[in-house]
matplotlib code that plots the C-alpha trace (Angstrom):
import matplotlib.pyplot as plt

x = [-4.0, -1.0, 1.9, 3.7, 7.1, 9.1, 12.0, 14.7, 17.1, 20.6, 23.5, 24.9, 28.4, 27.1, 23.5, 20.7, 18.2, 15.3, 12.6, 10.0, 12.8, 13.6, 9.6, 9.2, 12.1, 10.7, 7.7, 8.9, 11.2, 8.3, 6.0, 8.8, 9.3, 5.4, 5.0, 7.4, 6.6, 2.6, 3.8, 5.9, 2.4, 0.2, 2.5, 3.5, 7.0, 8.4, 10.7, 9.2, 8.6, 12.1, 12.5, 9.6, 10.6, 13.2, 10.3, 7.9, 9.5, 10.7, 7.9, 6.0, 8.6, 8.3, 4.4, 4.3, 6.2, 4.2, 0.8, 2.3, 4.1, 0.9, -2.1, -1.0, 1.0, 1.9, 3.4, 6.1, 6.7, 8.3, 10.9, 13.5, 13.0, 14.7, 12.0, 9.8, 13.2, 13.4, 11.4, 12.5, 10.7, 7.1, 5.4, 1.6, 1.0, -1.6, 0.5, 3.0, 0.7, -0.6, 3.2, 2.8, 0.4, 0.9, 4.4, 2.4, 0.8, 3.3, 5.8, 3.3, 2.5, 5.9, 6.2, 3.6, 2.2, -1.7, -1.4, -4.5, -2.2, -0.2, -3.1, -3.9, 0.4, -0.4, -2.5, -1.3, 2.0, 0.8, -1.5, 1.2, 4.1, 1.9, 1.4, 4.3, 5.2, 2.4, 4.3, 6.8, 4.2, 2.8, 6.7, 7.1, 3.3, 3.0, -0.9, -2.1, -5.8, -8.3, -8.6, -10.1, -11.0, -10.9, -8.6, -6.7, -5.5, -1.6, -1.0, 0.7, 2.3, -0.9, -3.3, -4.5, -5.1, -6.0, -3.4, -3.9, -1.0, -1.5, -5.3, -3.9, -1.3, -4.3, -6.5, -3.9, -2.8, -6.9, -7.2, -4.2, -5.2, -8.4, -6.9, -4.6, -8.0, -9.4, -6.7, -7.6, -10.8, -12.0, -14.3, -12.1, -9.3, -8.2, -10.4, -8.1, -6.8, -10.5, -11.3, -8.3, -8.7, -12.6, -11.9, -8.8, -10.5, -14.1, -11.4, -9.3, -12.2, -13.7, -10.7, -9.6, -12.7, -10.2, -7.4, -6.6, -7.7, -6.5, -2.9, -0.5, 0.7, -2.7, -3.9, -5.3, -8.7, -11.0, -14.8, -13.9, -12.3, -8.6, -6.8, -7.0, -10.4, -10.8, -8.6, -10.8, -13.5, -11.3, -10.7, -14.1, -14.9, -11.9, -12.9, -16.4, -15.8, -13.2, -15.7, -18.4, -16.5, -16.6, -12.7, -10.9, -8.8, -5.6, -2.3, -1.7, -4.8, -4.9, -5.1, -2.5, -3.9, -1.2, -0.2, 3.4, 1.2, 2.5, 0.2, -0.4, -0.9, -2.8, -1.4]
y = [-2.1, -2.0, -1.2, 2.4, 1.7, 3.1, 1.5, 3.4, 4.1, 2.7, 4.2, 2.2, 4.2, 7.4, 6.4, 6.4, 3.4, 3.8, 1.3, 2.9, 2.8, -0.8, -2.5, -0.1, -1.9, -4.9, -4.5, -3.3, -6.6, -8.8, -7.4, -7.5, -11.2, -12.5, -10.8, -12.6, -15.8, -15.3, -14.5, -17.6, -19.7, -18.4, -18.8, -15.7, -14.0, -12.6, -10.3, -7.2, -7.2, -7.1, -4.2, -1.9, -2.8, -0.1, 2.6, 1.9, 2.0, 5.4, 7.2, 5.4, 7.1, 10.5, 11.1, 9.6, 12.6, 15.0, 14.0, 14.3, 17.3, 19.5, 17.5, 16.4, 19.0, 22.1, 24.0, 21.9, 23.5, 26.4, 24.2, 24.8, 25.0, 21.7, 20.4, 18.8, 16.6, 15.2, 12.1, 10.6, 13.2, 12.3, 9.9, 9.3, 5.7, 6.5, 9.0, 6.0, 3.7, 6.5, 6.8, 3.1, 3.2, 5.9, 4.6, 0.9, 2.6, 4.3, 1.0, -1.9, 0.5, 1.1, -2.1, -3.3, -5.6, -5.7, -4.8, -6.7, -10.2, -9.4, -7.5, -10.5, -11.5, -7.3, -7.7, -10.8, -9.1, -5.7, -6.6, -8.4, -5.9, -3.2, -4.8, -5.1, -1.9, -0.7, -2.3, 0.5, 3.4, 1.1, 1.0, 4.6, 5.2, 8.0, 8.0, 8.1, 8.2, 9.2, 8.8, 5.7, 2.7, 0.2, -3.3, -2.9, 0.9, 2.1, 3.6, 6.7, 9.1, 11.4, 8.5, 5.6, 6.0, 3.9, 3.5, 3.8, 2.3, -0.9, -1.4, -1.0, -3.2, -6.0, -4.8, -5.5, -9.3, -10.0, -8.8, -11.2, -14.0, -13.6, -12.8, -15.9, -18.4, -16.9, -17.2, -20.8, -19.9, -19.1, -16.7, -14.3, -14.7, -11.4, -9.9, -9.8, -6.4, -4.9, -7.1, -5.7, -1.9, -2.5, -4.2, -1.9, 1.7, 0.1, -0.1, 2.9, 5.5, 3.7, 4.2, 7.5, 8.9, 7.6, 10.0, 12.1, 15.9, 17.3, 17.0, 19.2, 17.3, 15.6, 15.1, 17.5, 17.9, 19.4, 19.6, 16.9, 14.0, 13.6, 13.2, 9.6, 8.9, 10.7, 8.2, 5.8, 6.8, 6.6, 3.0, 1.9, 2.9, 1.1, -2.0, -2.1, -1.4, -4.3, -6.9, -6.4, -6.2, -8.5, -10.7, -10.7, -14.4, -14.1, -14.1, -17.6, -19.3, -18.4, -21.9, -22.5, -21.4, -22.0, -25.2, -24.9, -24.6, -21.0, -18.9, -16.0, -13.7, -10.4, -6.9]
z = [27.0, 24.6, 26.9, 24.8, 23.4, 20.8, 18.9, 19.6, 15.9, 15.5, 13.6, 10.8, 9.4, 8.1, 8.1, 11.2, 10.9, 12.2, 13.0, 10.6, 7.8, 8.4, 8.7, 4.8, 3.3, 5.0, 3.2, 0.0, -0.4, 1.0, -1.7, -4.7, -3.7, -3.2, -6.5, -8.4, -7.1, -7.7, -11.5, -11.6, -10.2, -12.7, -15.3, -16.4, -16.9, -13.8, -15.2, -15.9, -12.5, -11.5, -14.1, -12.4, -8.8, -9.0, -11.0, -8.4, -5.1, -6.6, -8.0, -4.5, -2.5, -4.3, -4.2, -1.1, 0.2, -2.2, -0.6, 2.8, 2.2, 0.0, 1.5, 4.8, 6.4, 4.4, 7.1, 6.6, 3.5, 5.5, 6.9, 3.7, 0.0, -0.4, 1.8, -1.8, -2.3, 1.1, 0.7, 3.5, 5.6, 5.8, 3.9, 3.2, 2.2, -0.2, -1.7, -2.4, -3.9, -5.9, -7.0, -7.8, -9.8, -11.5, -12.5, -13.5, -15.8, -17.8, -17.3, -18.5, -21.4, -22.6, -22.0, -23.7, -21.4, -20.2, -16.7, -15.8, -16.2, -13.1, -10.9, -9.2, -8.6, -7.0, -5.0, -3.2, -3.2, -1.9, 0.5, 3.0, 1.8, 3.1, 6.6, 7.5, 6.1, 8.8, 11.2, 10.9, 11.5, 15.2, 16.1, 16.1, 17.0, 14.3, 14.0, 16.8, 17.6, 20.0, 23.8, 24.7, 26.8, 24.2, 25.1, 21.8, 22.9, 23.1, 26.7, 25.0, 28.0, 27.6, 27.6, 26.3, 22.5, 19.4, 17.1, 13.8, 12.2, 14.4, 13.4, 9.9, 9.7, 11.3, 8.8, 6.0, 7.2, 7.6, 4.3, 3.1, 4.2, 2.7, -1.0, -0.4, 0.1, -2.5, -5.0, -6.8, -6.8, -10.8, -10.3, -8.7, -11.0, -12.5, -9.5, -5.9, -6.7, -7.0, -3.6, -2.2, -2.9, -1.6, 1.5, 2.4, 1.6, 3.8, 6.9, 5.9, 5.8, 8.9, 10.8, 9.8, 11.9, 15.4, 14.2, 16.8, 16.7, 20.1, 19.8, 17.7, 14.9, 13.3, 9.8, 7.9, 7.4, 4.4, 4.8, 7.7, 6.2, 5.5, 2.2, 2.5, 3.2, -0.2, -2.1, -0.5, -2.5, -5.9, -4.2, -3.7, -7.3, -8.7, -6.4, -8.3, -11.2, -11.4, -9.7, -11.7, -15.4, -17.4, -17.4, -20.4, -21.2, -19.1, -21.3, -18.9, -19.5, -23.4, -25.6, -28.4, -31.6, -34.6, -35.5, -34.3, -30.4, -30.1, -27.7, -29.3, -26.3, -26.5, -25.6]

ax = plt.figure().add_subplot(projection="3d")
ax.plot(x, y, z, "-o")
ax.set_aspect("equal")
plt.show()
């Protein structure tokens, strides 16, 4: 067993760090950084990315509280009328990468920028951002799970309990080192974000059935699954539908066509 400890927070000035808060930003800059450098590898220009970092991280932060807040827990909403605003109270990681992609969307198309150039540069990015971004939830043992037996359990003080955000965080560096063998490899060029969202939601929705249910403060449930293990579903869709399409020429790999050897590059 997984002896219990939290992290206890820190002040800093005016502000209170707290372990969760610390492994997020973690993540975040991990993520930004792997991003930019899986750009730079396959050619392409890493600066956009530095422009949506800011967008992202943002709009991540903002739905992430949303879902948390109106599909999580909604008693919460009782706590003030300021309580929508206070991202920094409750966040649902699927909420935040719906933020994230919500805000890819609108910035690669102002942009004018195919999206599907950089997917792979996301998902090998993401994939280890978001682990150790889980490392955050196992430090303050916010998910915790059902009673049991099993080796890999937390000894919480009411008993020995999976924990959720320490199977995910597991899940998520399994999964990266996967995407990162996988990345020379030509037929899954322009397909590791698909392979991502598959594997992740196949682990998520498993493991969302260990949630705890006889303790105050648990997920939500409607017509007994949570909120996530319905984004799963959107997941697994996106997943197949992105491995069995057909790839379109990458703006990287596209052959000079004008005599001067510009690349003309498709948007």
């Amino acid at each position: 067993m997984i002896p219990y400890w939290h992290a206890p927070s820190f002040k800093l000035g005016p502000l209170e760090l707290n372990p969760f808060n610390v492994f997020v930003a973690a993540g975040i800059l991990l993520a930004a950084r792997l991003l930019t450098k899986q750009a730079e590898r396959e050619g392409l220009d890493p600066n956009p990315l530095a422009d949506f970092a800011m967008w992202g991280v943002a709009a991540g932060m903002l739905f992430g509280h949303w879902v948390h807040l109106f599909f999580y827990h909604p008693e919460e909403m009782s706590k003030s009328p300021f309580q929508i605003l206070r991202f920094w109270d409750g966040l649902s990681s699927f909420g935040g990468l719906l933020g994230g992609i919500l805000a890819a969307v609108v910035f690669f198309r102002v942009k004018k920028l195919r999206f599907n150039d950089y997917a792979d540069s996301f998902a090998l990015g993401v994939a280890p951002g978001w682990a150790v971004a889980r490392l955050g939830c196992f430090a303050v043992h916010d998910h915790p799970g059902k009673l049991t037996d099993f080796f890999l359990a937390v000894q919480f003080p009411n008993g020995n309990r999976h924990d959720l955000g320490f199977y995910d965080a597991v899940v998520l560096f399994a999964i990266s080192g996967l995407l990162y063998a996988l990345r020379d490899m030509p037929k899954m060029k322009g397909r590791l974000l698909p392979l991502l969202a598959l594997l992740y939601a196949a682990s998520r929705f498993s493991l969302d059935f260990l949630r705890a249910t006889d303790l105050s403060y648990v997920d939500a449930r409607y017509f007994g699954l949570t909120p996530a293990q319905y984004g799963c579903l959107l997941l697994v869709a996106y997943g197949l539908w992105g491995l069995l399409r057909k790839q379109a020429p990458s703006a990287s790999s596209q052959k000079p066509s004008s005599p001067q050897g510009r690349v003309e590059t498709a948007r």
